[in-house]
N, C-alpha and C positions, 0 to 999 in steps of 0.2 A: 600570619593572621592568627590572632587567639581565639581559641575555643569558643569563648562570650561572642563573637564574630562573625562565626563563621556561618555560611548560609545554610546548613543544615542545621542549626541550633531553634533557629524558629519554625525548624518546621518545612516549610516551603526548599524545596530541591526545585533549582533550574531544571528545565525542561531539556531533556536530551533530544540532538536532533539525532535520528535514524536513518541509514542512507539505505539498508533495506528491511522492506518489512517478512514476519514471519506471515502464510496463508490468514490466520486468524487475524492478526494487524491487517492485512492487504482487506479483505473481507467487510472488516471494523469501518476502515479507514473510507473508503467507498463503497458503502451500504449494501452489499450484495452476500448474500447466500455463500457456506461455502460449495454446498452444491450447483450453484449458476456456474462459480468459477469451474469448478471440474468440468460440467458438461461447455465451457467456453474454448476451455483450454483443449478438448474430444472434439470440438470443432475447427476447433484452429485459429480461434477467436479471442484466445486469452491473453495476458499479458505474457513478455519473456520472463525466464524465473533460472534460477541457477541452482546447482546443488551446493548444499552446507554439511557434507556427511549423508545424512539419507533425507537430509528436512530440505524443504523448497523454499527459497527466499527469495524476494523481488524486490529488486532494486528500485529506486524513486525512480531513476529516468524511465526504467522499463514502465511505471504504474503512469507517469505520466504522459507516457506516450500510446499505452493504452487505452487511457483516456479522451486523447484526442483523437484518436483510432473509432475510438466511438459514438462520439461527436459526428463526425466525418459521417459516419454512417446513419447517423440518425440525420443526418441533413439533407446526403442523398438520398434516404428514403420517405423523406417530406415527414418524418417523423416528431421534428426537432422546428423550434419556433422561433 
C-alpha cells in the first residue's frame, strides 16, 4: 500500500479493539467512579481483574460478565425494570 493510501494519511486510524481495559478505560467504559469500583471490588462485588506488572487490567469477558452480575441483582432486588 502507498503512503497516498494508507489509512493513516487521512487522518482517521481504525479503531483498535481491546481485549482488556486498563481501571480508567473499565471506569470510562461503564460510567462509574473509580472509587465505586474500589469500594465494589472491598466488597466482593467487583469485576475479575489480573495483574499487568503492578497495574490491574480487566478483561472484556470479566467486565462483561460483571455486568451481567449486575444486572442480575438489580432484578432480584426489584431495582431494575
Amino acid at each position: 500500500m502507498s503512503i497516498e493510501h494508507s489509512p493513516a494519511r487521512d487522518g482517521k486510524q481504525p479503531l483498535a479493539r481491546r481485549s482488556a481495559s486498563t481501571i480508567n478505560e473499565f471506569c470510562e467504559d461503564n460510567r462509574i467512579s473509580r472509587t465505586a469500583l474500589y469500594k465494589l471490588w472491598a466488597e466482593g462485588r467487583g469485576p475479575r481483574y489480573f495483574l499487568n506488572g503492578t497495574h490491574r487490567r480487566i478483561t472484556d469477558e470479566a467486565a462483561a460478565d460483571w455486568r451481567r452480575d449486575m444486572e442480575a441483582a438489580a432484578i432480584a432486588s426489584g431495582a431494575a425494570q
